[in-house]
C-alpha positions in Angstrom: -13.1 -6.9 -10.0 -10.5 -4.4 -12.0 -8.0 -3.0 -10.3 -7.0 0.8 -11.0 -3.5 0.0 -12.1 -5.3 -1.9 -15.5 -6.1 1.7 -16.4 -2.2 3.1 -16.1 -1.3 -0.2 -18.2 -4.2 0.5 -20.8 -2.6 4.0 -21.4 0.5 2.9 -21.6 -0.3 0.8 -24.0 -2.9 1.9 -26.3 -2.2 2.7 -29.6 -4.0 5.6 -29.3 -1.5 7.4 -27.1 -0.6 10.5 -28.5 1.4 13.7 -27.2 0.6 17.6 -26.5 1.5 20.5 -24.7 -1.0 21.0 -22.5 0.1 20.1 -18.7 -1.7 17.0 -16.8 -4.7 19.1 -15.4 -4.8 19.1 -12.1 -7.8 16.9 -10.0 -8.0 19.1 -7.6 -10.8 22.2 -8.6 -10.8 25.0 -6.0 -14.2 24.0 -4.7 -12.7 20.2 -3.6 -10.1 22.2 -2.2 -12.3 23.7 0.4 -14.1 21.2 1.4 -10.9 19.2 1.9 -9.7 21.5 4.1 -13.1 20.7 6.8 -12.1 16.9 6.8 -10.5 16.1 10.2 -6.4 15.5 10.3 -5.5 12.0 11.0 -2.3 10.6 12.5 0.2 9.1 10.7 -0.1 5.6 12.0 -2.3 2.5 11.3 -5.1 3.5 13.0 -5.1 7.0 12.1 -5.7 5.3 8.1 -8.6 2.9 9.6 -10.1 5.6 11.1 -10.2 8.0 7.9 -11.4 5.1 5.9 -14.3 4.2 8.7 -15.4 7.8 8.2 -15.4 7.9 4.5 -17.0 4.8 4.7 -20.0 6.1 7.0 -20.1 9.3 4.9 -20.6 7.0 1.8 -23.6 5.3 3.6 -25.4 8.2 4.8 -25.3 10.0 1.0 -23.1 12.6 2.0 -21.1 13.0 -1.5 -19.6 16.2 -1.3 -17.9 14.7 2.1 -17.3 11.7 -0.2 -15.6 13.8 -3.0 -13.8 15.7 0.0 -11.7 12.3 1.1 -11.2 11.0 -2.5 -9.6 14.2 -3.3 -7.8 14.6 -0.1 -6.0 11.1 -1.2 -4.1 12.6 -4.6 -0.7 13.3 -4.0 -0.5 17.8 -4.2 3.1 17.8 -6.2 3.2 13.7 -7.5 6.7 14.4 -9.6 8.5 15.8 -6.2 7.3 12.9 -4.4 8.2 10.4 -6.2 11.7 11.9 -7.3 12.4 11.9 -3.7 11.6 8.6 -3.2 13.2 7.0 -6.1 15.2 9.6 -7.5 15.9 10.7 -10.7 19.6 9.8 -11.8 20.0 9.7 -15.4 17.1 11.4 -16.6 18.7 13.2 -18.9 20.6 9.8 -20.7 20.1 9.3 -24.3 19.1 5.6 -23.0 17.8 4.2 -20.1 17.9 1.5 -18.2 15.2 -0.2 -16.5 15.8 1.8 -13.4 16.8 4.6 -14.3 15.2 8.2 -13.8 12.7 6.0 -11.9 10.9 9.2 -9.4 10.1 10.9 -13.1 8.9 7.7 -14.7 6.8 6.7 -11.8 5.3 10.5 -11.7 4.6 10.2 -15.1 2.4 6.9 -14.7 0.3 8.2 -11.1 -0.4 11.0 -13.4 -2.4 9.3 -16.0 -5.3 8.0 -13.0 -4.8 10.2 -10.4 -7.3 12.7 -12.1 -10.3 10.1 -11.7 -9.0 9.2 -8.1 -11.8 10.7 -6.2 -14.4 9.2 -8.0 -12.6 6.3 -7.8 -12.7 5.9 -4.1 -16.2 6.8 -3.7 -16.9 4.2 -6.5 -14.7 1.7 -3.9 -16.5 2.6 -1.1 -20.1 2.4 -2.5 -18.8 -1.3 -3.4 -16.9 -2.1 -0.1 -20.3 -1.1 1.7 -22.8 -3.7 -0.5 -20.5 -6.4 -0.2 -20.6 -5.8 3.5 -16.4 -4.9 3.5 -16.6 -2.5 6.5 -14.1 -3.4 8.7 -10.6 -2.6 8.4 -6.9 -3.3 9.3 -3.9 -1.6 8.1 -0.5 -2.8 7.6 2.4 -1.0 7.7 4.4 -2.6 5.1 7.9 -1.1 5.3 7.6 -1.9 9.2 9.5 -5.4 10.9 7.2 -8.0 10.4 4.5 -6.4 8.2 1.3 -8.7 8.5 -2.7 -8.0 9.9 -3.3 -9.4 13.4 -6.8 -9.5 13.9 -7.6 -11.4 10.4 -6.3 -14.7 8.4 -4.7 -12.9 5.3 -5.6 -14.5 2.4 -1.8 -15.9 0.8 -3.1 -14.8 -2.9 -3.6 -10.8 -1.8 -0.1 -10.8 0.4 1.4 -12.4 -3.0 0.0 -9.7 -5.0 1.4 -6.8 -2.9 5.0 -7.3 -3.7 5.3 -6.9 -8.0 6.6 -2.9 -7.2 9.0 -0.7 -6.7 7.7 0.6 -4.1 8.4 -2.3 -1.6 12.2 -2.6 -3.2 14.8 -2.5 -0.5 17.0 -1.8 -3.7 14.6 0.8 -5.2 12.8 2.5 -3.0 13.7 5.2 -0.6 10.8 4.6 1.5 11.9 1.4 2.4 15.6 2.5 2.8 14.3 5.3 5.3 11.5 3.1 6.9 9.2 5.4 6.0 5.4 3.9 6.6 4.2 2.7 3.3 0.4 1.0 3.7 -2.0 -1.3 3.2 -5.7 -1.1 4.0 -7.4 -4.9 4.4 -10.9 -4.7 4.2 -12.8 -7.8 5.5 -16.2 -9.2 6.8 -16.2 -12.6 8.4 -15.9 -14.7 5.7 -13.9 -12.1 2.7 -11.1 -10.0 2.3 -9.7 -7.5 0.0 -6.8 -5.0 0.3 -6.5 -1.5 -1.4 -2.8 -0.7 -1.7 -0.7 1.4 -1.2 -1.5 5.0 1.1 1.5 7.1 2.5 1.8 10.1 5.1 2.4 13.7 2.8 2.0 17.0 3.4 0.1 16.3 6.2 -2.4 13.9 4.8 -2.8 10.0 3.6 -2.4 10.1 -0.2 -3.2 7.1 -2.5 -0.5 6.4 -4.7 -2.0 2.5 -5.8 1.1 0.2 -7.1 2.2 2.3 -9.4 4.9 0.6 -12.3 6.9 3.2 -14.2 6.7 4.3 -17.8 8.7 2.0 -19.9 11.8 4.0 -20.7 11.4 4.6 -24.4 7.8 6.0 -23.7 9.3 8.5 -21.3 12.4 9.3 -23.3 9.7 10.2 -26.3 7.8 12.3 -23.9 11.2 14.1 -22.5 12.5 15.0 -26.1 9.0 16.2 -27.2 8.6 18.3 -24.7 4.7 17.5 -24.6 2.8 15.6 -22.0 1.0 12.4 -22.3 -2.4 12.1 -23.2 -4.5 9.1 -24.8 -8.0 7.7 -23.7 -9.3 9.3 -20.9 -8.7 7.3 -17.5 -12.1 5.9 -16.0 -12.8 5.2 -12.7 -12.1 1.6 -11.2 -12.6 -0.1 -8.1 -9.0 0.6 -6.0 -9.2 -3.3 -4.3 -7.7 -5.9 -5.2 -9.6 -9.3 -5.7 -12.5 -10.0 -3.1 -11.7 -13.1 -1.8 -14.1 -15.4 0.4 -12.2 -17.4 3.4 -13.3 -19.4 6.1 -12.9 -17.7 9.5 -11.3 -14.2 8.3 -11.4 -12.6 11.4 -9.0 -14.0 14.7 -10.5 -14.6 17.8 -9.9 -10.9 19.7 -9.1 -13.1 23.0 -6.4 -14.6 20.7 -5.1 -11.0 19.3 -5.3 -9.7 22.7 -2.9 -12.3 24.4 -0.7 -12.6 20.7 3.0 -11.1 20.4 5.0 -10.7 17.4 8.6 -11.5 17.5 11.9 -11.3 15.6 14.0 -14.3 15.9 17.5 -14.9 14.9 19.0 -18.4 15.1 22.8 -19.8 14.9 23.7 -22.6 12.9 22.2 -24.5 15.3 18.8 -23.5 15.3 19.2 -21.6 18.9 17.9 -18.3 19.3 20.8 -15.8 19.3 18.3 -12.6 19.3 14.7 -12.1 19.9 13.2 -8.8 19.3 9.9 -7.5 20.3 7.8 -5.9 17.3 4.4 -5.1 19.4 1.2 -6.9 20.7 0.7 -7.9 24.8 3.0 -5.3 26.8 2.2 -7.8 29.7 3.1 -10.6 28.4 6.3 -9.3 26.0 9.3 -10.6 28.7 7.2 -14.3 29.0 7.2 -14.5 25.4 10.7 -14.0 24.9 12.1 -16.2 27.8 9.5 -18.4 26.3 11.1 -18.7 22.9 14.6 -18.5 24.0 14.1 -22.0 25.3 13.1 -22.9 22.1 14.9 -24.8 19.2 13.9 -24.0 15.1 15.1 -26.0 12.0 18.9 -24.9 11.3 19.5 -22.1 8.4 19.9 -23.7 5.3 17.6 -26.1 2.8 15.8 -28.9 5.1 13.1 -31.5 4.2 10.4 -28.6 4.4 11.4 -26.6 2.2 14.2 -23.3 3.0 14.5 -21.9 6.9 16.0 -18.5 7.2 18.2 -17.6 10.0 16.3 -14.7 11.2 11.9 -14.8 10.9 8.6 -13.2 12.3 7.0 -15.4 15.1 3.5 -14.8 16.4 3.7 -16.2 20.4 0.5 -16.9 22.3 1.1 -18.3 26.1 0.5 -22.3 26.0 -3.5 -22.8 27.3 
């Protein structure tokens, strides 16, 4: 399946790209406006996302399009360049040269704007699919939160790999992760497949879709900057917004299991002995037992082993012994 993000690197580069004045029209017509403005408000939390997504979802099922249209273009960012400037910045825009990191908020504007016009029909073309190949239930991650992984599925080693190649999951880069704001990930799975659709923030109110978006190459945006025109180039068409459909063997955990799981953060000495354990969430009843639990426990020292590299602070998932 194509992602979305093949389309920003098809612009990019094309040799058809050329340049003019006209401004990046903006996706959002006056009539989508209003009907965006009947969609319910959802909380800025996990299941505040899998509920907007269940809803879409059902809306997409039943025919109801201009609902449909409603959600996709609830998703664009209103003002993409101030979002992303204040997220990443935009030091040095104004350099005769720049670095690979430099001016990044501009340069990652820049790129959302060259799909976020076909965004809504985008989703609904994502949700048509996610319904036929039976893709209708759904976990989200936070992925700027302490030990950022679904509970109630197996993820599939391949998608979490696939999630990290961006800025916007840079402890070095991005603001979001600096400031802990939520940055997430929707997993969408049946019982034996999984896909993800990445990534969604909180703005203004709303989720907004900003995919994983890689910045102009600086040379591209420099010739932009000193033109004073806007990119345009082959129109963007709509693509499916999920990552790979993957089949698995026994996607979805045992809800007993979930129920009676909880995640902790463990730090170890030289030794190997727990020095700090941290609870991160699951069983409120069972959170103390846990850690007592584990602080009896003894982990392969910091440091290269036989197995491989063992950090000296990682994620534990802890179930009481049957």
């Amino acid at each position: 399946m194509y992602k979305l993000i093949g389309v920003m690197a098809l612009l990019l580069l094309s040799s058809g790209v050329n340049y003019a004045q006209s401004s990046t029209p903006n996706p959002q017509e006056p009539s989508a406006r209003s009907d965006v403005s009947s969609l319910p408000v959802y909380s800025d939390s996990p299941a505040g996302l899998e509920s907007l997504f269940s809803d879409a979802l059902k809306a997409s099922v039943e025919g109801r399009s201009t609902a449909v249209l409603a959600y996709g273009q609830s998703l664009v960012l209103p003002d993409a360049e101030a979002w992303f400037v204040s997220k990443f910045g935009d030091v040095k825009c104004k350099e005769k040269t720049l670095a690979a990191n430099d001016c990044l908020g501009p340069r990652l504007a820049a790129a959302y704007g060259t799909y976020s016009p076909v965004l809504p029909a985008s989703f609904e073309m994502t949700l048509g699919d996610l319904a036929q190949e039976g893709l209708t239930n759904f976990e989200v991650v936070d992925y700027t939160g302490p030990c950022a992984s679904p509970q109630r599925i197996v993820p599939s080693v391949k998608l979490v790999g696939s999630l990290t190649t961006t800025p916007v999951l840079s402890s070095m880069l991005s603001g979001l992760v600096q400031r802990h704001e939520p940055v997430y990930v929707v997993w969408a799975y049946s019982q034996d497949k999984e896909t993800t659709l990445a990534f969604f923030v909180y703005d203004e109110g709303a989720f907004r879709y900003t995919g994983m978006p890689h910045p102009f190459l600086p040379e591209t945006y420099i010739q932009v900057r000193d033109s004073g025109a806007s990119i345009s180039g082959p129109a963007a068409t709509p693509h499916y917004l999920t990552d790979d459909q993957l089949p698995m063997q026994n996607v979805i955990v045992d809800p007993v299991i979930v129920a009676n799981t909880v995640v902790l953060n463990v730090v170890v000495d030289k030794e190997g002995k727990p020095k700090e354990i941290s609870y991160v969430r699951g069983s409120e009843q069972l959170k103390e037992e846990a850690i007592r639990s584990v602080r009896k426990r003894r982990f392969d020292p910091p440091g290269f082993g036989p197995r491989g590299m063992h950090p000296n602070e990682f994620c534990l998932n802890w179930t009481p012994a049957k």
